[in-house]
C-alpha positions as CSV (number, residue, x, y, z in Angstrom):
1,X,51.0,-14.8,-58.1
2,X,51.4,-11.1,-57.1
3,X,48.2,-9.3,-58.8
4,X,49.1,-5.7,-57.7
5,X,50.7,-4.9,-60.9
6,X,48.4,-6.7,-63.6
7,X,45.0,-4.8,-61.2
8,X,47.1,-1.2,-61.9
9,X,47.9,-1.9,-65.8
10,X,44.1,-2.6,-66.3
11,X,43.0,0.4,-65.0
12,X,45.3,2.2,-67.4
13,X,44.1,-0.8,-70.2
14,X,40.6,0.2,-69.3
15,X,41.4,4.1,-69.4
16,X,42.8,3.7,-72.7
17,X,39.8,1.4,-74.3
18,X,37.5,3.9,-73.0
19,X,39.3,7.2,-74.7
20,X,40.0,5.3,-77.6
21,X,36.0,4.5,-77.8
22,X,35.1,7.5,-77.5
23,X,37.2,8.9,-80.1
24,X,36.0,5.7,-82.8
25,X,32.4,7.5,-81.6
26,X,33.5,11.1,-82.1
27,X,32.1,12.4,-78.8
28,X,35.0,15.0,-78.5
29,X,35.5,16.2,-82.0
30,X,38.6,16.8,-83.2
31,X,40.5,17.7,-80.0
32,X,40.5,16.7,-76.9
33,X,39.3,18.6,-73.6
34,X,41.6,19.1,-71.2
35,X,43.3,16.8,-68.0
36,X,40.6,17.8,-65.7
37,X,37.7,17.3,-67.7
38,X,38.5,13.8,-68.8
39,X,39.5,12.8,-65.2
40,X,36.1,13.6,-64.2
41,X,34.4,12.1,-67.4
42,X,36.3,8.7,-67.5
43,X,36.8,8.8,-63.1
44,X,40.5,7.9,-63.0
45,X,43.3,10.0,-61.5
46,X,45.6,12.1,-63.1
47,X,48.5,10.1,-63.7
48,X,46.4,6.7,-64.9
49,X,44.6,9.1,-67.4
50,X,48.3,11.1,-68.4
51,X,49.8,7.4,-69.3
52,X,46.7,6.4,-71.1
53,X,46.8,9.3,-73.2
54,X,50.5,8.9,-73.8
55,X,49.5,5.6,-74.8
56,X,47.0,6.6,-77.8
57,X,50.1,9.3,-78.5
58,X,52.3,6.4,-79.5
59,X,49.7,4.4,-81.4
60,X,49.1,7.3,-83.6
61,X,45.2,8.2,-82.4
62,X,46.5,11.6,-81.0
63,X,49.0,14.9,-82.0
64,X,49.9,17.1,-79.5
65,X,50.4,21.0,-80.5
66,X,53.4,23.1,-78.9
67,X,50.2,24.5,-77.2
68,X,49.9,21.1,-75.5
69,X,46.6,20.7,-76.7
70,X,45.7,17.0,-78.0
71,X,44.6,16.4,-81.7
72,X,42.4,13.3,-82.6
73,X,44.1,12.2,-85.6
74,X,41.2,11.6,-88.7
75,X,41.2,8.0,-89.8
76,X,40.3,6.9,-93.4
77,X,36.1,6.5,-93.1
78,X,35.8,2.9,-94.0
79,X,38.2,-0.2,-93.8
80,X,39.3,-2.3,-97.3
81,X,37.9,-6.2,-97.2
82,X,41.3,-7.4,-95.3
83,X,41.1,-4.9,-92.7
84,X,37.4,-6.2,-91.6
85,X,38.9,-9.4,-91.5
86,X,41.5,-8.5,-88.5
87,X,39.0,-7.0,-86.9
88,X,37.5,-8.6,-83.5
89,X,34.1,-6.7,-82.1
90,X,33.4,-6.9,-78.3
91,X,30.4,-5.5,-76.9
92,X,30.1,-4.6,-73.3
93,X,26.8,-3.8,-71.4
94,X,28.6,-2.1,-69.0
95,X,31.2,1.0,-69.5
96,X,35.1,-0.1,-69.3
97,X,35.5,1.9,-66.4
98,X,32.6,0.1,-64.7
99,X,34.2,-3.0,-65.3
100,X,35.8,-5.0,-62.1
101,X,39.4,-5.5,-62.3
102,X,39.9,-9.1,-63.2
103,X,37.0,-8.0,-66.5
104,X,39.6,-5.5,-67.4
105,X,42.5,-7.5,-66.9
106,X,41.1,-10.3,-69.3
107,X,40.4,-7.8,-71.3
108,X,43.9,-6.5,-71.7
109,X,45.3,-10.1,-71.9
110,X,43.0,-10.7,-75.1
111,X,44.0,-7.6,-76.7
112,X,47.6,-8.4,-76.7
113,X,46.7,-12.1,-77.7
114,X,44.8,-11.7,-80.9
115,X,47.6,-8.2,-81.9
116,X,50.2,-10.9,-81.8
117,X,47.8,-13.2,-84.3
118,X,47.2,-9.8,-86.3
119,X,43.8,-9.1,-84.8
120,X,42.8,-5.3,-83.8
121,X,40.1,-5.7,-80.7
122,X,37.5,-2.9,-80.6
123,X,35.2,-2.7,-77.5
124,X,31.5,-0.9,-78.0
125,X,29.7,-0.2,-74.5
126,X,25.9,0.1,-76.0
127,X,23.4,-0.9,-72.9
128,X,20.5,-0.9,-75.2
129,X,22.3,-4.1,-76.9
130,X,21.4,-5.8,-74.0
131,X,17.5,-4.8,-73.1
132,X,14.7,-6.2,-74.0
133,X,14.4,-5.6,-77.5
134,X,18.0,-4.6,-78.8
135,X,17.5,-5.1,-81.9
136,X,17.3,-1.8,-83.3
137,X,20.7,-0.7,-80.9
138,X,22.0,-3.9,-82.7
139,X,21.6,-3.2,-85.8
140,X,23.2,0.7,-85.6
141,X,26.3,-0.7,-83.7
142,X,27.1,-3.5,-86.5
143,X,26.0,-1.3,-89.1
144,X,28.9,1.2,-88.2
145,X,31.2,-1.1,-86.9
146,X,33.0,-3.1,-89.6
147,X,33.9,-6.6,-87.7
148,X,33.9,-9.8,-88.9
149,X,33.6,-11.5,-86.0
150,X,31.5,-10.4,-82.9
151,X,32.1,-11.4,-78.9
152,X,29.4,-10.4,-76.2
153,X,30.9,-10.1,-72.1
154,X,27.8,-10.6,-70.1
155,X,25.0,-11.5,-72.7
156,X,21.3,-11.9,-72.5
157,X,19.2,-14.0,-74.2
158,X,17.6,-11.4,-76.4
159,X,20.9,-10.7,-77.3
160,X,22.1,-13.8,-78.3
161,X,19.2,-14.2,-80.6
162,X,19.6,-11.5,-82.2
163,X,23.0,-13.1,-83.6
164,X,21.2,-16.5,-84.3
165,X,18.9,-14.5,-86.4
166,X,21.1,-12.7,-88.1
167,X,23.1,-15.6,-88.8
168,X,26.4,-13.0,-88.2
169,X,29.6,-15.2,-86.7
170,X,29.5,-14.2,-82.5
171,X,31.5,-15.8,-79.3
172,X,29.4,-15.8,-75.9
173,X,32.4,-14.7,-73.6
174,X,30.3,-16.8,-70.7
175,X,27.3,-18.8,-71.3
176,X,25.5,-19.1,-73.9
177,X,21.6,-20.5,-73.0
178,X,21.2,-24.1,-73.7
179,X,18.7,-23.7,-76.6
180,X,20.6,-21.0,-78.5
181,X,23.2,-22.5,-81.4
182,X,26.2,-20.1,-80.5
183,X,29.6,-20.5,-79.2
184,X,30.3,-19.9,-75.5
185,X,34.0,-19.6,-73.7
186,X,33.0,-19.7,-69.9
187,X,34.5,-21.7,-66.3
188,X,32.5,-24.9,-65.6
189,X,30.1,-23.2,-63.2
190,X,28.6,-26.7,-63.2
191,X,31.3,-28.5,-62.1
192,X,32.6,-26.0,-59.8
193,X,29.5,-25.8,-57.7
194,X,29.2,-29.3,-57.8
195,X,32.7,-29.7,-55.9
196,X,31.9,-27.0,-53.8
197,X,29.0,-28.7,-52.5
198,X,31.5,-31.8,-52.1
199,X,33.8,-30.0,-50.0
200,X,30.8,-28.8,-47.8
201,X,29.2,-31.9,-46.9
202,X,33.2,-33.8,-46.2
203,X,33.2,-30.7,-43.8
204,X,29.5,-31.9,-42.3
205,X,27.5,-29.0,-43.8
206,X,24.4,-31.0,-45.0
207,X,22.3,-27.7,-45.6
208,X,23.5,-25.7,-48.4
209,X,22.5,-22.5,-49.8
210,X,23.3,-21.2,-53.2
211,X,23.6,-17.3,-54.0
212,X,22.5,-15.9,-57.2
213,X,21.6,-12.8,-58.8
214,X,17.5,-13.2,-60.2
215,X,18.9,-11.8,-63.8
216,X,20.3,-15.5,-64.1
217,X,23.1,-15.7,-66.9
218,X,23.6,-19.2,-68.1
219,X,26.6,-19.5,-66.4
220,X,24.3,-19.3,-63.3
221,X,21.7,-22.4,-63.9
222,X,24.9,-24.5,-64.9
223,X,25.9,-23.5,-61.1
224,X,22.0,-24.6,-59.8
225,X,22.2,-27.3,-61.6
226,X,25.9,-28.4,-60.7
227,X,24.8,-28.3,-57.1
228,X,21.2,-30.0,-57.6
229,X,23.3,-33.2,-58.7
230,X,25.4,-32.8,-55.8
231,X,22.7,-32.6,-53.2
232,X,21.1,-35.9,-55.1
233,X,23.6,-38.2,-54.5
234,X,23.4,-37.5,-51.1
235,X,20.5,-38.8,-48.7
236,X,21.6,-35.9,-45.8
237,X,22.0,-32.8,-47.8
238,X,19.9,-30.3,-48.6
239,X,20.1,-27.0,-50.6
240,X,17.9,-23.7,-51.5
241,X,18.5,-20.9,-53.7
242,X,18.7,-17.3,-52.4
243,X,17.7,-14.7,-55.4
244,X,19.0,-11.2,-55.0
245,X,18.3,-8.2,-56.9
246,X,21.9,-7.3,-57.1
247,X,21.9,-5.2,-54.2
248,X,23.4,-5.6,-50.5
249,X,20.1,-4.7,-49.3
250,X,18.0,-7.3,-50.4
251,X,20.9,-10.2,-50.3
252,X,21.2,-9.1,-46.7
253,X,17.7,-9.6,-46.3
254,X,17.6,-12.8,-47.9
255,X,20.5,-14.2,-45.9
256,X,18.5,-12.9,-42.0
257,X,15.5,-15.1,-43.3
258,X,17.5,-18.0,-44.1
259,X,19.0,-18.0,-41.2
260,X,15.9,-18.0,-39.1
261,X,14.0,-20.7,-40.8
262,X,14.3,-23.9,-38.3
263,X,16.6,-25.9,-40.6
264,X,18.8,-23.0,-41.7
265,X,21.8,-23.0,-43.6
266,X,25.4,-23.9,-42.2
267,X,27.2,-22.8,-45.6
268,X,26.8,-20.6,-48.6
269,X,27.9,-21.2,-52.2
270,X,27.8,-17.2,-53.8
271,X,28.2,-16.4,-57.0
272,X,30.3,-13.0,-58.3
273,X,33.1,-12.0,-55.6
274,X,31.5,-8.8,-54.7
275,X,28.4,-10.5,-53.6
276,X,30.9,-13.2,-51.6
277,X,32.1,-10.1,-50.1
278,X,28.6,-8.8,-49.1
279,X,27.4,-11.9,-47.3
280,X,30.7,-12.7,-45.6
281,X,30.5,-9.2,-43.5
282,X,26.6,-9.5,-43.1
283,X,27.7,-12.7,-41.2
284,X,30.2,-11.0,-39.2
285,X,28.6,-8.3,-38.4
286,X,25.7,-10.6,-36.9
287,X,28.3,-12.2,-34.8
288,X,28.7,-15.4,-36.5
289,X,31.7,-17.0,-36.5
290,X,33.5,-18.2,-40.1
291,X,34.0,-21.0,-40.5
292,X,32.8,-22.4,-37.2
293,X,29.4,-21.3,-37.0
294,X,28.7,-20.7,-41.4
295,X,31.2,-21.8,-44.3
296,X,31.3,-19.5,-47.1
297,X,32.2,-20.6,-50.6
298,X,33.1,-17.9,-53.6
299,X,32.2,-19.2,-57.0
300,X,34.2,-16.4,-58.4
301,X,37.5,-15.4,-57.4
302,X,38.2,-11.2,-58.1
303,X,41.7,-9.4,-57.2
304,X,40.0,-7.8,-53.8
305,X,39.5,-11.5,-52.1
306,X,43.1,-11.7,-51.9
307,X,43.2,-9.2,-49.4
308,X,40.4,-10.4,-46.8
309,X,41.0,-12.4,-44.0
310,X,39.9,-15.1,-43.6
311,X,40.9,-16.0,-46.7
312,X,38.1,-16.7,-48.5
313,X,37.5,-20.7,-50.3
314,X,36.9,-20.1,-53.9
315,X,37.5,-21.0,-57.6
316,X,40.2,-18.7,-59.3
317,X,40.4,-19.0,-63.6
318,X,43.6,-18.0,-65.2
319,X,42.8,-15.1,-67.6
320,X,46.1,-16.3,-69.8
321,X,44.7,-19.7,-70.4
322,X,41.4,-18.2,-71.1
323,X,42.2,-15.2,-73.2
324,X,44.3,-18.1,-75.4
325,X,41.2,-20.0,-75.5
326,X,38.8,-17.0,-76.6
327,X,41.6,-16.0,-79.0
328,X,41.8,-19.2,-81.1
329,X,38.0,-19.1,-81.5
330,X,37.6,-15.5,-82.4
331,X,40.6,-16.3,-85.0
332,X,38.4,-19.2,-86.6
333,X,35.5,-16.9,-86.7
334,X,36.9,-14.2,-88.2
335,X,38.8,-16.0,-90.7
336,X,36.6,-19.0,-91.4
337,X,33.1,-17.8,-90.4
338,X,32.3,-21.1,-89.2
339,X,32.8,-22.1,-85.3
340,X,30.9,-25.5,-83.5
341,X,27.7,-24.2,-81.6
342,X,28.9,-25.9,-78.8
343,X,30.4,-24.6,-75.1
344,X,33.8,-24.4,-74.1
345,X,34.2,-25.0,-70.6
346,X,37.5,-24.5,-68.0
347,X,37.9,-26.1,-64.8
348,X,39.1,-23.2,-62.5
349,X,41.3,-23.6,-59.8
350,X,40.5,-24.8,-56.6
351,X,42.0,-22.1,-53.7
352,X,41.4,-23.6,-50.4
353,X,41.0,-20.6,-47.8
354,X,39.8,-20.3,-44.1
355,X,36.5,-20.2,-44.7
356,X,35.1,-23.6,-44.8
């Protein structure tokens, strides 16, 4: 499937969701500043920014003035007991724009999915909703926000029980943690990792490490665990964990000492695509050879993989089939209140590359 087009129409999707935010917030009044300005503010080009706006234009969010200067059109101040109800909530720890491309591209598949159920989606970036104690940023956003149904990208615990508490109707897009009652949408990390570590050792890699960030979603001990099981059944194999900080600098690190130790590694299993993409020219740059001397195994698949050679092994989800899957839960939510606590998981595909 040729991703070029759907990796520029997110950008846009993701300009657009971040203007329209930011008007919904009033951070620019009641007219916009000009081309330059909100190129710099949002960082996109002119031409992504020029359709986004003409975008908003059409849905009715902006007037432009023979003086070509753009109008935030007012909106009535609160919403009537059947508009709340076609409203879905996602929040976001991190800004649209800092969103990778196949985020954003799920993003702008769900949107079209619930409009053609007669669902608005409304995305909130609030950081402080995922700390430590959100509870106060928690309460402000749903306070202001009218929703009847909420969906976190990327949650954290404290998070998530913050919803338990509160006993308001919320979708983990991801994992949810084990012990918290909420419902979850994610790929079987568990099952994935537990093939991967199947194709490893019918290849004759017996010592396996797994890659994963130390802020471990739940998404990420489904992938330990997946693994673990693996390794079990086998009387050869062997695994370890490597646990970054999220930057190349410490993964790097990682990696060199795990590749010292006497038995050391002859493949890696890595969580998130842009930490696949790390490791794989650490090893190259070291002079080892993929896959003859290390195999490397993506858990995640992004749009940029397709473009490295070797192609890289990995697991790709379809964000159609997923979006559908989100969207007939968020529907239940907001229209029932009442969705099972349990997890919804989807097998991703399997895309044998050149690296194992």
């Amino acid at each position: 499937m040729d991703r070029a087009l759907p990796q520029r129409c997110s950008l846009i999707a993701g300009t657009v969701e971040s203007l329209r935010s930011g008007i919904e917030a009033g951070q620019w009044g009641e007219i916009l500043p000009g081309e330059r300005v909100l190129s710099e503010q949002l960082q996109v080009g002119r031409t992504t920014l020029r359709t986004a706006l003409k975008e908003l234009q059409r849905e009715g969010l902006l007037e432009v003035t023979q003086g070509k200067n753009r109008w935030i059109k007012k909106k009535k101040s609160g919403l009537n007991d059947d508009d709340k109800k076609r409203v879905v909530g996602v929040i976001s720890s991190a800004p649209l724009t800092g969103l990778n491309p196949s985020i954003l591209l799920l993003l702008d598949v769900l949107r079209r999915t619930l409009a053609r159920a007669g669902f608005s989606m409304r995305i909130h970036h609030d950081k402080a909703c995922y700390s430590a104690k959100p509870s106060r940023a928690l309460e402000k956003l749903v306070s202001r926000n009218a929703s009847n149904v909420w969906m976190l990208l990327y949650s954290k615990e404290t998070t998530e029980r913050w919803f338990v508490r509160k006993k308001i109707p919320c979708l983990v897009m991801g994992s949810s943690r084990p012990n918290i009652m909420l419902p979850s949408i994610d790929a079987d990390h568990r099952a994935v990792c537990h093939h991967a570590g199947g194709v490893l050792l019918r290849k004759g890699h017996s010592r396996i490490a797994l890659v994963l960030p130390k802020d471990v979603f739940g998404g990420d001990a489904d992938s330990e665990m997946g693994l673990k099981e693996l390794v079990a059944s086998s009387k050869n194999a062997s695994m370890q964990v490597l646990r970054h900080d999220g930057s190349a600098e410490h993964l790097c690190k990682l990696v060199d000492a795990a590749l010292k130790q006497k038995n050391a590694p002859t493949a890696f299993v890595v969580a998130r695509a842009l930490h696949t993409l790390t490791l794989v020219f650490h090893l190259l740059n070291k002079g080892k050879r993929i896959p003859q001397d290390v195999a490397v195994i993506s858990r995640d698949d992004d749009i940029f993989l397709e473009a490295l050679r070797p192609a890289i092994t990995r697991y790709s989800n379809d964000p159609e089939r997923y979006a559908k899957r989100v969207s007939a839960a968020a529907r239940q939510l907001a229209e029932t209140g009442i969705l099972p606590a349990h997890a919804i998981r989807l097998m991703p595909e399997f895309l044998p590359g050149e690296t194992v």
